[in-house]
N, C-alpha and C positions, 0 to 999 in steps of 0.2 A: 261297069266295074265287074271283075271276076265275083262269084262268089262267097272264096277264102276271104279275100279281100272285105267285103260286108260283114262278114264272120268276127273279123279282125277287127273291124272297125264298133260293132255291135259288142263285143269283149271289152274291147277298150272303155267303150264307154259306161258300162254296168261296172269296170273297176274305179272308173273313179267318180262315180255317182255313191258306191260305196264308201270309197275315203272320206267320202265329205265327211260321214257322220262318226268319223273315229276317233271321239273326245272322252272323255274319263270326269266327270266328277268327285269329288274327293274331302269326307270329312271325317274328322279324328277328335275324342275328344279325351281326356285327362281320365278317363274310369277305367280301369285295369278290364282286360276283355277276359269272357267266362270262354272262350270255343264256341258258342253257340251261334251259328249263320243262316240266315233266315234268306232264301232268294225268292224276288216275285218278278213276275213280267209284268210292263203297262202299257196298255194299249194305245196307240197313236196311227191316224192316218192320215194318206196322204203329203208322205214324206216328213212325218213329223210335227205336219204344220195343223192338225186338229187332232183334239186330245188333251184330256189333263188329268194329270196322275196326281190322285193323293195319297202320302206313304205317314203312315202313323207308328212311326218306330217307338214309341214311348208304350204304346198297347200291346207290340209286341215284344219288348226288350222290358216287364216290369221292374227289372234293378236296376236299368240305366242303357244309354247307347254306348257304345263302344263308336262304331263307325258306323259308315253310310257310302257305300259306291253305286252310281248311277252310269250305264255304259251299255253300248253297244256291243253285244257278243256276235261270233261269228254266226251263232244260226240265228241270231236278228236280223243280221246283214242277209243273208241267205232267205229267207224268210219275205225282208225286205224287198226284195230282187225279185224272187218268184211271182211275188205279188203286184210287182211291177209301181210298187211303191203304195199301194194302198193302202195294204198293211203294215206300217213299220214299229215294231215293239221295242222297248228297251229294258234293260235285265235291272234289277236294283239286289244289292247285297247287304245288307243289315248286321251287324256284329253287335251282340249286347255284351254287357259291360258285368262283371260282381259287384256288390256293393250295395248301397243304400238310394242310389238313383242320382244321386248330387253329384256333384265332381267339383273342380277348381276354373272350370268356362265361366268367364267374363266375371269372376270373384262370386260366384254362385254357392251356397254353402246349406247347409241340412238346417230348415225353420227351427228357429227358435220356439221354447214351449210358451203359453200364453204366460202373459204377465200379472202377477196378483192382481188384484183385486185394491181401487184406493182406500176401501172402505174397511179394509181387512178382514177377519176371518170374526164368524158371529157364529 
């Protein structure tokens, strides 16, 4: 084979060894969002298949989460590629929330204070 041809075919294939990973995570939750966006990258090799990301948005969001995106960006992908898949990172977006931490997820509401006492007040 010519080779442009290998060229072409070796392109071909880093594009859609990329596509594979072009999915979006996506969560939202009822707390009015402050503007504040928090991004990290987590580390994964070997095309993703070792590796495990833990993301503590409650440590860094202390009034509450807003959202949560977990995705593939282009210099992942890039990144990805270079590394010939060894290295493949994914971007996390964090959006925290105003308010008191609670929201209306899954009828979730702000603790109640303790409850007297049966013995009453001495």
């Amino acid at each position: 084979m010519k080779r442009a041809t290998w060229l072409g075919l070796a392109l071909a294939l880093a594009l859609a060894l990329g596509a594979v990973s072009c999915e979006r995570v996506q969560y939202r939750s009822t707390l009015p969002p402050s503007g504040q966006m928090i991004i990290q990258w987590n580390d994964f090799f070997l095309w993703g298949l070792l590796g495990t990301a833990w993301i503590r948005p409650n440590m860094m969001c202390p009034q509450g989460v807003h959202g949560l995106d977990v995705y593939h960006s282009p210099a992942n992908v890039l990144i990805t590629l270079i590394t010939l898949g060894l290295y493949s990172p994914t971007t996390v977006e964090i959006y925290c929330a105003t308010g008191d931490g609670y929201g209306d997820d899954y009828g979730a509401s702000a603790p109640a204070s303790a409850p007297a006492s049966a013995g009453g007040a001495r």
